[in-house]
C-alpha positions in Angstrom: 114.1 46.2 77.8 116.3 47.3 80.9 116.5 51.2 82.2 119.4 51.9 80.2 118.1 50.6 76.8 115.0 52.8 77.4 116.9 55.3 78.3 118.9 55.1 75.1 115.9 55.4 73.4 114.4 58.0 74.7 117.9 59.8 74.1 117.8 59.5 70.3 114.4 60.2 70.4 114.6 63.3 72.4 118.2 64.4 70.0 115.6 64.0 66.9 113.0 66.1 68.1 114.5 68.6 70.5 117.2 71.5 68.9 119.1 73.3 71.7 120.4 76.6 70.1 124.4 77.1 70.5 125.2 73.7 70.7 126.3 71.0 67.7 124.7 67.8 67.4 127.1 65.7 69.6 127.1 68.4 72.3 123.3 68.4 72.0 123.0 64.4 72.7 125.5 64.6 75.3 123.4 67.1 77.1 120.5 65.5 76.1 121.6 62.2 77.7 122.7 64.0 80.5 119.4 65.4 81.6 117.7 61.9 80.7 119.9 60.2 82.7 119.8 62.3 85.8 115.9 61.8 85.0 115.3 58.6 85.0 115.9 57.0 88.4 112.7 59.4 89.2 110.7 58.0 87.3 108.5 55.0 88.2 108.5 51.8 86.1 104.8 52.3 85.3 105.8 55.1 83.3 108.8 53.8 81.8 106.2 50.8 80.9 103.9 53.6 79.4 106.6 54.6 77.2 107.8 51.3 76.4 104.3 50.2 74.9 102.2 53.0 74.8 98.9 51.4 72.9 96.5 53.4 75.2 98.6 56.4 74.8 98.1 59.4 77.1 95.6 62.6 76.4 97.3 66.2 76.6 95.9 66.9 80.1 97.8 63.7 81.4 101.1 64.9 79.6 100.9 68.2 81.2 99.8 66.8 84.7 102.4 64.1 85.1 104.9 66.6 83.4 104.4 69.0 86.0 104.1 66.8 88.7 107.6 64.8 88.0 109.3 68.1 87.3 108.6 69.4 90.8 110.2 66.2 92.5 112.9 65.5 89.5 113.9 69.2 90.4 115.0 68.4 93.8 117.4 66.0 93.2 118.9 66.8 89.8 121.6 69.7 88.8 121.9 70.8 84.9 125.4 71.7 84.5 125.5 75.6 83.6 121.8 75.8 83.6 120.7 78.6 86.0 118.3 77.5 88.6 115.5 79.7 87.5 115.5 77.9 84.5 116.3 74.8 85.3 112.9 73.5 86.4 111.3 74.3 82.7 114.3 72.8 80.9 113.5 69.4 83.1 109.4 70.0 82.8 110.0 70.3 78.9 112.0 66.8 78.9 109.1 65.3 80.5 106.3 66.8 78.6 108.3 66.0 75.3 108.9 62.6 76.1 105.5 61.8 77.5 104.6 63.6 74.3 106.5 60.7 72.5 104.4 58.4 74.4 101.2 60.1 73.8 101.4 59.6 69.7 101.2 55.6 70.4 105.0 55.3 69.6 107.0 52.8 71.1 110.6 52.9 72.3 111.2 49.3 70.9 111.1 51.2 67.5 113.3 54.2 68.4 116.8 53.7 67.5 115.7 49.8 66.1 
């Protein structure tokens, strides 16, 4: 599966789980896709890989580490559209921790969206 499959995936995923008040369905996805794929280029393949096939799965200290630790660097080089900057880091931390989240329950992406 290339980046923007798995990025796909993580989209609908992400537009299944996550409700983002004021905003309808397709405006939630395209903001949703958005962030994801402002995200992504951060994030190594070993976790992309994690996602992908995620048999080990990852423990809730792990989720909130790696989640923390990617927000602070994803941070830097992404810009939310409209999002103020105070809140910005939380809305990219929660991305993170909801997809690693995803990854965490033994889900794979290769069944998301399949």
């Amino acid at each position: 599966m290339d980046r923007n499959e798995m990025a796909e995936r993580i989209v609908a995923e992400l537009n299944l789980r996550l409700n983002v008040p004021g905003l309808n369905e397709e405006q939630e996805a395209f903001a949703i896709r958005t962030v994801v794929f402002q995200v992504l280029p951060f994030l190594d393949d070993d976790v992309l890989e994690l996602m992908a096939d995620t048999s080990n799965g990852l423990n809730a200290v792990e989720i909130v580490r790696m989640s923390s630790m990617l927000s602070v660097v994803v941070n830097r080089y992404v810009n939310i559209p409209y999002v103020p900057e105070a809140y910005e880091g939380h809305v990219i931390q929660q991305i993170l921790e909801q997809a690693l989240r995803f990854a965490a329950e033994g889900l794979s992406l290769m069944e998301v969206g399949a």
